[in-house]
C-alpha positions, 0 to 999 in steps of 0.5 A, a space after each residue: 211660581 205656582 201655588 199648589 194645594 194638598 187636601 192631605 200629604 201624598 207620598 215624597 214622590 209626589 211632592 218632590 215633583 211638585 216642589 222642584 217647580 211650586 210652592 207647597 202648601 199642605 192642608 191641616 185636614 182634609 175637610 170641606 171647611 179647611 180646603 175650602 179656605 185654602 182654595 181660593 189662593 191656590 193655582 192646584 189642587 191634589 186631593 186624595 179620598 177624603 173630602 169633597 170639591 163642591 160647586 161653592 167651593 169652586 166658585 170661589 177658587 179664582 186662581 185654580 186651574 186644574 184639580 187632580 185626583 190621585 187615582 182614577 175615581 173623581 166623586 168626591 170633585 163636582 165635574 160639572 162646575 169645575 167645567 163651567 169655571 175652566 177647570 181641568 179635572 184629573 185622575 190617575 188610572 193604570 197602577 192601581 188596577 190590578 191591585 183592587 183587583 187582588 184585593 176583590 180575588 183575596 176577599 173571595 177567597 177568604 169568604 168562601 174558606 171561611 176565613 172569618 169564622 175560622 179564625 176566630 174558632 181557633 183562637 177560642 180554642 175551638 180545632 173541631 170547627 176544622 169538622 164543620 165543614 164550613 169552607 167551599 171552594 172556587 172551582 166550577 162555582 159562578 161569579 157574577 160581575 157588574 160592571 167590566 171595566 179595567 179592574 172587572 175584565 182582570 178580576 173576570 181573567 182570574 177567575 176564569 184561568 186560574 180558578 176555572 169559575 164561570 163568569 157572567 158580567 152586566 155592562 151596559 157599556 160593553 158589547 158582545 163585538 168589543 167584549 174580546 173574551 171567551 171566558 165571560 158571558 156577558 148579559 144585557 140584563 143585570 138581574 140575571 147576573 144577579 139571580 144566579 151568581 155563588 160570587 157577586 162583586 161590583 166594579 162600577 163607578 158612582 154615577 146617577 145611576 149607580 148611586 145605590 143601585 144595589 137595594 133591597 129588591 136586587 138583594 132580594 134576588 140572590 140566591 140563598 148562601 151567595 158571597 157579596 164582595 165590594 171593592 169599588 165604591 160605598 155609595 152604590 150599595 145601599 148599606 141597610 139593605 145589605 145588612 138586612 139581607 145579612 142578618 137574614 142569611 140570604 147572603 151568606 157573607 160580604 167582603 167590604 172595601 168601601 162603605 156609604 159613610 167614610 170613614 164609616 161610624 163605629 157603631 156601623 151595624 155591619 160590624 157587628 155581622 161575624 159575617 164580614 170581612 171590612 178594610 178600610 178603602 186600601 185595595 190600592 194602597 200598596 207602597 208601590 202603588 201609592 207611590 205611582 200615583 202620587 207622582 202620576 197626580 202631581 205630573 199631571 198638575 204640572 201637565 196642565 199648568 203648562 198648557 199639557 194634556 194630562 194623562 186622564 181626564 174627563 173634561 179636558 177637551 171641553 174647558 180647552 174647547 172654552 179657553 181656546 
């Protein structure tokens, strides 16, 4: 019987997949250290966000076959040596798309009412701050996106249909000819996007060249009073630069799903901002959502320990290619 290792427990729905047709074995904590013990004993591994599969790790793991991931981003797992080890990688992409995309549209929304500083008036008492005149509205404003894959293309529809905003995306992997939508102007330089957006937002995966790709020059370029939403991964912003860019006022708030340091420290400078608005890396997780994709990570294990395609993967075809 096939062994299979959790970096943390999934949602029943998964695991009563798994443990219909393998053993079960659920890590004490999700650390490096911890999962790497475990590893080298296990046909599979499922790992969630926290912690990380690195090359050494790998190395030791003689028996794993497949490492599956319950969701679609897999920068906490090393591709690269999981491939020179004929390890078949894996995500989950589709139920939770829409939902970051909610989350990315609930946090526009919220910087531009203001929600952050209203509030916290009206708990101190403060019913005049309703005379301030602090919240802007969507409608006719720009929202700049960079990045337009699955979850940029529906936040970029939102916007268009429901708000009437004007939007303008950088994607050096999408062409006029396979954009497919006339509500989206796309630019082939970011900067652009950048200098004369009311609204910016990320929707990019950490790459080598998205790893801090957001400093302070790119900071630097926006215009004064712009909302600063990001909903897809912490590395790609260069957080000291954005609470520079913050405490300077050049940005007049940020909604933050994700941050460069997970769980980020307490003393985080950015919480100490009135002007932001943070949630813990949970755009996706809805029970609904958490359901799918623990059972979607555990299908696909299963998938590949019996010779199956998964649903995604980025290197399927080449560990194939290898053991034939």
């Amino acid at each position: 019987m096939s062994k299979i290792l959790l970096s943390e427990t999934i949602h029943k729905s998964g695991i009563e997949l798994l443990e219909s047709q393998a053993e079960v074995v659920v890590c004490p904590e999700p650390t490096e250290e911890a999962i790497g013990n475990l590893i080298r004993d296990v046909d599979a591994l499922i790992i969630r966000t926290a912690g990380k599969v690195t090359r050494e790790m790998i190395k030791k793991a003689e028996r794993l076959k497949v490492i599956s991931r319950t969701g679609g981003g897999l920068n906490n797992v090393d591709i690269e040596a999981a491939t020179d080890y004929n390890i078949v990688v894996c995500g989950v992409k589709g139920p939770q798309d829409r939902l970051v995309a909610e989350h990315t549209l609930a946090l526009m929304g919220a910087l531009a009412k203001q929600f952050f500083y209203l509030n916290a008036q009206v708990r101190k008492g403060n019913f005049a701050s309703r005379k301030e005149y602090r919240p802007a509205g969507l409608s006719g404003k720009r929202v700049g996106l960079i990045g337009l894959g699955r979850i940029g293309r529906i936040v970029a529809d939102i916007c268009a249909r429901a708000y009437q905003m004007e939007v303008w995306a950088y994607d050096p992997y999408v062409t006029p000819e396979t954009l497919g939508s006339e509500n989206i102007v796309l630019k082939d330089d970011m900067s652009a996007v950048i200098r004369t957006a009311d609204f910016l937002s990320l929707h990019v995966p950490v790459t080598e060249n998205t790893r801090g790709l957001m400093g302070s020059a790119e900071f630097e370029l926006m215009k004064p009073g712009v909302f600063f939403i990001n909903t897809s991964r912490g590395e790609i912003v260069q957080e000291a630069a954005l609470v520079d860019a913050l405490k300077s006022k050049k940005i007049a708030g940020a909604g933050l799903d994700v941050f460069e340091k997970e769980p980020p420290d307490a003393d985080n400078p950015l919480f100490d901002l009135e002007n932001v608005i943070a949630t813990p890396h949970s755009a996706a997780l809805t029970q609904e959502a958490v359901a799918l994709l623990a059972k979607g990570s555990a299908e696909n294990v299963l998938n590949v320990l019996q010779g199956k395609k998964p649903s995604y993967s980025p290197n399927w075809d080449k560990v194939k290619a290898k053991i034939g």
